[in-house]
C-alpha positions in Angstrom: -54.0 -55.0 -43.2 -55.9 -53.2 -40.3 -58.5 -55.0 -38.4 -61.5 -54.2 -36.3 -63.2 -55.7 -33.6 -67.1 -55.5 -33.2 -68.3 -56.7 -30.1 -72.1 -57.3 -29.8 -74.1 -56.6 -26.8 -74.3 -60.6 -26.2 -71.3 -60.6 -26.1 -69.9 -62.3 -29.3 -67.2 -60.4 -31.6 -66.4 -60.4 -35.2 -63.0 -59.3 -36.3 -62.8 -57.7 -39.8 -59.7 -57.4 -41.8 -59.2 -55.3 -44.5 -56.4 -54.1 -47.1 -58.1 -50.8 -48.5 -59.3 -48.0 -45.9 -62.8 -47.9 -45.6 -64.7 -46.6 -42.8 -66.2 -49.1 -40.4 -69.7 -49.1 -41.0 -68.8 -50.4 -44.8 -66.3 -52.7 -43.4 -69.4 -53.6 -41.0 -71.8 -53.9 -44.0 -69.4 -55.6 -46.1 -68.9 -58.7 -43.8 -72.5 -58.7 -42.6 -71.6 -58.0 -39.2 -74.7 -58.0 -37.7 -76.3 -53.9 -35.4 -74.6 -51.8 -37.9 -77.3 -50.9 -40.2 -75.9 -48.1 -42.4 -79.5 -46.7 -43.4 -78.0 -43.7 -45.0 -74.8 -45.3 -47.2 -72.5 -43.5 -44.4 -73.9 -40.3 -44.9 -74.0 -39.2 -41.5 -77.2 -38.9 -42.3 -79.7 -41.6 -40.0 -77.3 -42.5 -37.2 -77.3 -46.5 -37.3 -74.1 -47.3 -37.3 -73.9 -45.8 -33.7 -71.1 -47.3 -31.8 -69.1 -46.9 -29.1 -65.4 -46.8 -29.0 -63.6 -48.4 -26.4 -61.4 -45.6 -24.2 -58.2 -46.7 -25.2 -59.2 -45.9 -29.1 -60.8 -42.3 -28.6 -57.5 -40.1 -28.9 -56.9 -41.3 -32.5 -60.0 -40.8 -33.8 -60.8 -37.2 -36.1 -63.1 -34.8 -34.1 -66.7 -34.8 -34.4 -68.4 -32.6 -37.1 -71.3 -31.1 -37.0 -73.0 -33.4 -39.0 -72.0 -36.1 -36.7 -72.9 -34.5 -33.4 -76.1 -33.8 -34.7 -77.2 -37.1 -35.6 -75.3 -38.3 -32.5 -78.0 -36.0 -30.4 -80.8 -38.5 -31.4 -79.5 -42.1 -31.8 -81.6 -44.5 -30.1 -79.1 -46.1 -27.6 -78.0 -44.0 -24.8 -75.0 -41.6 -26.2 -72.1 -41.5 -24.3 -68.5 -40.2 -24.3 -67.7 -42.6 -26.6 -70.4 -42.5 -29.1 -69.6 -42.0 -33.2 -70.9 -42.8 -36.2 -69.0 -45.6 -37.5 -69.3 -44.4 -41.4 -67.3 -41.5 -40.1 -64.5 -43.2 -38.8 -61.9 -44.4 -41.7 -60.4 -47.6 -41.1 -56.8 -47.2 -41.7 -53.5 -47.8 -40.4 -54.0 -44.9 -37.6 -56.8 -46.8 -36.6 -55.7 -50.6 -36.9 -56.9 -53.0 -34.0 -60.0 -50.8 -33.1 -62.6 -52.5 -30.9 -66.0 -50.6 -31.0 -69.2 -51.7 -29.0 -72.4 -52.2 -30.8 -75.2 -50.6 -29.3 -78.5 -53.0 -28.0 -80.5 -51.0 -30.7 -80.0 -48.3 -33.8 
């Protein structure tokens, strides 16, 4: 099973477990964790399920595609280093134990 870790800008976490890889903005949407919107259906396609992956998590993430930068370019919270788009991000094994930041807004 991997897991995830959302951590709100309050503060508060919710850990998500899951036995199928799925990316994290479904897991997100799945359990009802609340900032990850998933306008699009993980699409790469509205940008709000904007997060931002902690450092120790970035050099096992895929590169950024086009279609990701792009929508990256106008999310609402500041963009950083660590930005992604959590639908684009597959929760897997490679990935297990992930802790992402949830932006103050989408």
């Amino acid at each position: 099973m991997a897991k995830v870790t959302f951590r709100s800008s309050d503060g508060s976490e919710a850990v998500v477990g899951l036995d199928t890889p799925m990316s994290i903005m479904r897991a997100a949407v799945t359990h009802n964790v609340a900032g990850i919107v998933g306008e699009c259906g993980g699409n790469a396609m509205c940008a709000t399920c904007h997060v931002y992956v902690r450092e120790e998590f970035l050099d096992r993430l895929p590169e950024i595609e086009d279609e990701e930068e792009e929508m990256l370019d106008g999310v609402t919270a500041p963009r950083s280093h660590r930005s992604r788009l959590s639908c684009q991000l597959v929760l897997d094994d490679a990935l297990d134990g992930i802790v992402v930041d949830i932006p103050e807004a989408q």
